[in-house]
C-alpha positions as CSV (number, residue, x, y, z in Angstrom):
1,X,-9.0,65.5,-71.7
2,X,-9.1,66.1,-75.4
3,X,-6.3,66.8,-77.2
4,X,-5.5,68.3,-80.7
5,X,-2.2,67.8,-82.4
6,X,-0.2,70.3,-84.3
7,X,2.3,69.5,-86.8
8,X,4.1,71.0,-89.7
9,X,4.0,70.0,-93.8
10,X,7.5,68.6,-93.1
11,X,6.2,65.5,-91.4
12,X,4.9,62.9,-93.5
13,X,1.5,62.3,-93.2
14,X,0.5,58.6,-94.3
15,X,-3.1,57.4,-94.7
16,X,-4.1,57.3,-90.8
17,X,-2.3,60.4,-90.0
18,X,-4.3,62.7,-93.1
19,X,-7.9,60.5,-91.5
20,X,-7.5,61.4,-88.2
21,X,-9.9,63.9,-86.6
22,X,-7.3,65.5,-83.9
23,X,-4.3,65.9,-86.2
24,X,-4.0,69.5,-87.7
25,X,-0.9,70.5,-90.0
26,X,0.3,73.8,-90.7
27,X,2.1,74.4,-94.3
28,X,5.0,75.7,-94.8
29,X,5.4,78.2,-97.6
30,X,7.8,77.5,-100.5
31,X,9.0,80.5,-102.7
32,X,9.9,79.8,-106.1
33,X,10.9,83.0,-108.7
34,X,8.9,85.2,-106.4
35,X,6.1,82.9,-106.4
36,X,4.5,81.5,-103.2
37,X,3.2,77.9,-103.0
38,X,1.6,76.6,-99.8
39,X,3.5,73.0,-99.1
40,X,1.2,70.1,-99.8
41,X,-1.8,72.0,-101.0
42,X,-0.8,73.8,-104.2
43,X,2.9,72.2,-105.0
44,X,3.5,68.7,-105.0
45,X,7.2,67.5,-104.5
46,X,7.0,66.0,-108.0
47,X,5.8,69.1,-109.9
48,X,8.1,71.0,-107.4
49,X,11.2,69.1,-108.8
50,X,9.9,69.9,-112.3
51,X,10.1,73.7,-111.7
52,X,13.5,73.2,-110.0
53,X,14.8,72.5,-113.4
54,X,13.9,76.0,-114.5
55,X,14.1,78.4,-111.6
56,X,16.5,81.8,-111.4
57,X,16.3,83.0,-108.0
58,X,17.2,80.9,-105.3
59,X,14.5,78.6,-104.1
60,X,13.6,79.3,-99.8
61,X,11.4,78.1,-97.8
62,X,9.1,80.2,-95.3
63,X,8.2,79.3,-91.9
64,X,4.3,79.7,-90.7
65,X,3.7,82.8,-89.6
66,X,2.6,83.8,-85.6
67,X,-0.8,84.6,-86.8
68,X,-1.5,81.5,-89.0
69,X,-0.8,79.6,-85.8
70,X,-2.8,81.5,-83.6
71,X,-5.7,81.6,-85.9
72,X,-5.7,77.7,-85.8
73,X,-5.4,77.9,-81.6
74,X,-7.6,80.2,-81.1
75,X,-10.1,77.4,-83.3
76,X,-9.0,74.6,-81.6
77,X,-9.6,76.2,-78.5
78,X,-13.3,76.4,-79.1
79,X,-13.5,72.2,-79.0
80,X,-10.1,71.2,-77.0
81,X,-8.9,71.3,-74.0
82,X,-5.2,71.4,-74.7
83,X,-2.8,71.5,-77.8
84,X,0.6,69.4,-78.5
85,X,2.2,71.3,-80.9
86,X,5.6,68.8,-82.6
87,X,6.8,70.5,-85.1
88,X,10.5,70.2,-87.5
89,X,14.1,70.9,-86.0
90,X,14.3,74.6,-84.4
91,X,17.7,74.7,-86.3
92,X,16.4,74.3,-89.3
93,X,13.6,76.3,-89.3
94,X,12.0,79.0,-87.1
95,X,8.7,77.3,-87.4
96,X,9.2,76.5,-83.3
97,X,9.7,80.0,-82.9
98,X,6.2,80.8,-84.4
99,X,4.5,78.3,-82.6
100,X,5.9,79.2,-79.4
101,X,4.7,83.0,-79.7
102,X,1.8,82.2,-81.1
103,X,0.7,80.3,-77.2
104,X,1.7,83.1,-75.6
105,X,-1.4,85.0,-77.3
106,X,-4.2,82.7,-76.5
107,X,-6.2,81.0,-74.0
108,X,-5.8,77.3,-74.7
109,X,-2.8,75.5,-73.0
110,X,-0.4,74.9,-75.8
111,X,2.5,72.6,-75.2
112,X,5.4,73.2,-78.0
113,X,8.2,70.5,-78.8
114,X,10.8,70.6,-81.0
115,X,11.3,67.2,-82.2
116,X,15.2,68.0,-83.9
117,X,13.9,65.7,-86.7
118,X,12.3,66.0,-90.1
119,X,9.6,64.1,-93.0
120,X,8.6,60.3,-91.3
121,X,10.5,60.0,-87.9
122,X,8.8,63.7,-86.9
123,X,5.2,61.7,-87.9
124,X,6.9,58.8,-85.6
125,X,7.3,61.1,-82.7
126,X,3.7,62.5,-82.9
127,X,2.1,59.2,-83.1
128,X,3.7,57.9,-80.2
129,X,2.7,60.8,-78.6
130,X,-1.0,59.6,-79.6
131,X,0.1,56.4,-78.1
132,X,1.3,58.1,-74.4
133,X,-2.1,59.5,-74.6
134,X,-3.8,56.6,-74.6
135,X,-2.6,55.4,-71.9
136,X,-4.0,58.7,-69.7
137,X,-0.8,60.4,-69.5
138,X,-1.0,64.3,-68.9
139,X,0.4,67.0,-71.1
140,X,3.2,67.3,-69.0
141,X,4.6,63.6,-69.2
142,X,3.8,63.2,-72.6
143,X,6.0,66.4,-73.5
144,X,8.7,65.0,-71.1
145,X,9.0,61.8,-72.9
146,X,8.9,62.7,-76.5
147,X,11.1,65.1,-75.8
148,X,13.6,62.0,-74.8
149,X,12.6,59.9,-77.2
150,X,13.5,62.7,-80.2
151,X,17.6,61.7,-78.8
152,X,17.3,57.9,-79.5
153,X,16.8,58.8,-83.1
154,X,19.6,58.1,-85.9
155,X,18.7,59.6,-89.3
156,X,20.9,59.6,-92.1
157,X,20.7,60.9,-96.1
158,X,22.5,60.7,-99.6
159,X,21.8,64.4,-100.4
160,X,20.1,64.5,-104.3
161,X,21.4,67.2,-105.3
162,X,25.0,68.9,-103.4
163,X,24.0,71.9,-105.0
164,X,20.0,72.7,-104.1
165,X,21.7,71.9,-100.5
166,X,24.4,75.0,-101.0
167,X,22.1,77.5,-102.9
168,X,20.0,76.9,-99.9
169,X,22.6,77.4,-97.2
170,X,22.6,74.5,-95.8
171,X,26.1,73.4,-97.2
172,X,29.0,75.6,-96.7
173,X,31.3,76.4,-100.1
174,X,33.8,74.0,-98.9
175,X,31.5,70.7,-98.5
176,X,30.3,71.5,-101.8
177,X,33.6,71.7,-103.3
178,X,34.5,68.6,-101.8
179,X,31.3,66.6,-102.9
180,X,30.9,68.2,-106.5
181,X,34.6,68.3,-107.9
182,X,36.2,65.5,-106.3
183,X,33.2,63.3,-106.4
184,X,33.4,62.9,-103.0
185,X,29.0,61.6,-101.6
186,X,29.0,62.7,-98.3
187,X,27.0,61.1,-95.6
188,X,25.0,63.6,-94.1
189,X,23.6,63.2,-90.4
190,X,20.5,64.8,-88.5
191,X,21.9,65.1,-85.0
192,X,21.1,67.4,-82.3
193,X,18.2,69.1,-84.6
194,X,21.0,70.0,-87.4
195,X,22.9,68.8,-90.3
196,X,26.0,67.3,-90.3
197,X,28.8,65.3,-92.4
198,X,28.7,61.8,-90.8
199,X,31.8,60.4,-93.7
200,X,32.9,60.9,-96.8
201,X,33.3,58.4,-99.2
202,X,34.1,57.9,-102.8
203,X,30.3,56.8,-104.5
204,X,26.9,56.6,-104.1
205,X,27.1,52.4,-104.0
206,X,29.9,52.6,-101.2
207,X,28.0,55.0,-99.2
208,X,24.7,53.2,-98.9
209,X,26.8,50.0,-97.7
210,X,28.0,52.3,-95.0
211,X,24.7,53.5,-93.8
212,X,23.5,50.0,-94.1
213,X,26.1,48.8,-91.4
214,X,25.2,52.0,-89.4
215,X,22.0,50.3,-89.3
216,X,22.7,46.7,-88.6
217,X,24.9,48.1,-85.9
218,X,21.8,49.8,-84.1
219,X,19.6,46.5,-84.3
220,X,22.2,44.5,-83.0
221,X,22.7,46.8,-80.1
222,X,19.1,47.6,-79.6
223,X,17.1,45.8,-81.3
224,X,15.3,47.3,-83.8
225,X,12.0,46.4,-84.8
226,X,11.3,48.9,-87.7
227,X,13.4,51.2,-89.8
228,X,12.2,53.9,-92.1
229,X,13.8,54.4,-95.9
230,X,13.0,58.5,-97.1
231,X,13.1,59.9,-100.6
232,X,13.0,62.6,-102.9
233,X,11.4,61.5,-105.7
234,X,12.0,58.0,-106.8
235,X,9.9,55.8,-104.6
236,X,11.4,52.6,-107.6
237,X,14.6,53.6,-105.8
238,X,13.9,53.2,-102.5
239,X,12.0,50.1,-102.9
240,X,14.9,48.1,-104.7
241,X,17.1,49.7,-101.2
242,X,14.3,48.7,-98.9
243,X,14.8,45.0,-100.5
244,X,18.6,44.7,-100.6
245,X,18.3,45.9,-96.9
246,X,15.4,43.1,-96.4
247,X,18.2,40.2,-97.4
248,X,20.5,41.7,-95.1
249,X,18.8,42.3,-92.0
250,X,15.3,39.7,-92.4
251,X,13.8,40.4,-89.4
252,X,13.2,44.3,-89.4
253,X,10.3,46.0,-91.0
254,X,11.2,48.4,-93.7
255,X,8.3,51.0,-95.3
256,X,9.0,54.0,-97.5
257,X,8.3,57.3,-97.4
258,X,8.9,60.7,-99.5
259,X,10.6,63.4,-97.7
260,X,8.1,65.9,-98.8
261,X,8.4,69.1,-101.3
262,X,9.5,71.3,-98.4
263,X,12.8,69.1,-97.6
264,X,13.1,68.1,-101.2
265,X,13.2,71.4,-102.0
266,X,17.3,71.8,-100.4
267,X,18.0,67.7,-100.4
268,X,16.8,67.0,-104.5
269,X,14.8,64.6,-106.3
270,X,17.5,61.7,-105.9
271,X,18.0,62.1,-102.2
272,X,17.3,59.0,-100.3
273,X,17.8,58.2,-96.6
274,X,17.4,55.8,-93.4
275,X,16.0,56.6,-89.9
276,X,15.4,54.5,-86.8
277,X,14.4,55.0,-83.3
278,X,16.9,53.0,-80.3
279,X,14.6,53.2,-77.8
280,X,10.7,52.1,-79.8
């Protein structure tokens, strides 16, 4: 059975991901001052942060459209036998909506999860969903499993900028009150597909030695072979975190990766973030 796999321009895409022959990503359009800009084609996240600096309106985001992703199934229906779609959190974005509407309109057997996750640990998901493959497992098992695997996740982020995340509407007046006037960092928490405030604490220093301890909790408990550090802009600044985190915890691999110019876009250039799987 040949497969083709869907994703979205929120997952990160490293080196073996943007090579493979079966992996096919569908961008997500930004909107900037009226302006469109397709995600990862013509708007990188550091020339996006650059026009951040100058922008009037309030900067969205656009989900794929139901024709865009039929278009690309009806394609992929010409060479595969069946589609595994894993796209960004349904609560975050009606991406999974699209998707979803867009099978019902062709021929090819398209299987649609929403993976409640975002940037690195929604790449995770689809490659161990290559992996279940491998090992001859049908559409229908594979779809079950990643579908309990998206639960043993733990993601957690130091938004950049409190105020991209309110402008957007992903921060109620209140938490931005909170955050910006009191200089109060919140913890914010992916869980259940949708953001949350984990703690609140009093700085940025303080607040990463919580999330480190978050994390030395889970690979005590279920130990963890590999973590993964996300960014906004500053890849220096996650490499000095990935190497105090290194001394701390020795024996769990650590690798960087940049959220991407479509979550950038409400998180900021200075966000930076952990993730891990439970179950690996």
């Amino acid at each position: 059975m040949k497969i083709a796999w869907v994703t979205d321009s929120t997952a990160t895409m490293d080196e073996e991901m943007q090579n493979h022959p079966d992996v096919y990503v569908v961008p997500i359009t930004i909107l900037l001052d009226q302006h469109e800009y397709i995600d990862g084609v013509d708007l990188t996240p550091a020339a996006l942060y650059e026009r951040l600096k100058s922008v009037k309106a309030v900067p969205k985001t656009s989900q794929p459209s139901i024709g865009t992703f039929q278009q690309l199934f009806e394609k992929l229906g010409e060479t595969y036998d069946v589609i595994i779609a894993v796209h960004l959190s349904e609560k975050l974005s009606g991406t999974v909506s699209s998707c979803k509407q867009a099978a019902e309109l062709v021929k090819i057997p398209v299987y649609t999860i929403d993976s409640g996750l975002i940037s690195y640990p929604l790449t995770w998901m689809l490659k161990k969903g290559m992996q279940f493959a491998e090992q001859e497992l049908q559409p229908e098992q594979i779809t079950t499993k990643l579908e309990s695997l998206k639960h043993e996740n733990e993601l957690y982020v130091l938004i950049g900028s409190l105020e991209q995340l309110h402008r957007s509407g992903r921060m109620n007046g209140l938490q931005f009150f909170l955050g910006s006037v009191l200089q109060i960092t919140p913890i914010i928490s992916l869980e259940q597909g949708q953001l949350n405030t984990k703690e609140k604490v009093r700085s940025k220093k303080k607040a990463q030695e919580k999330m480190i301890n978050y994390l030395k909790t889970a690979y005590e408990q279920h130990e963890l072979k590999e973590a993964f550090i996300l960014y906004g802009l500053h890849r220096e600044i996650a490499e000095e975190w990935k190497r105090t985190i290194e001394m701390e915890i020795p024996g769990l691999v650590l690798n960087c990766y940049p959220l991407g110019a479509a979550v950038g876009l409400h998180a900021g250039e200075d966000t930076l973030g952990i993730s891990w799987f439970n179950k690996q």
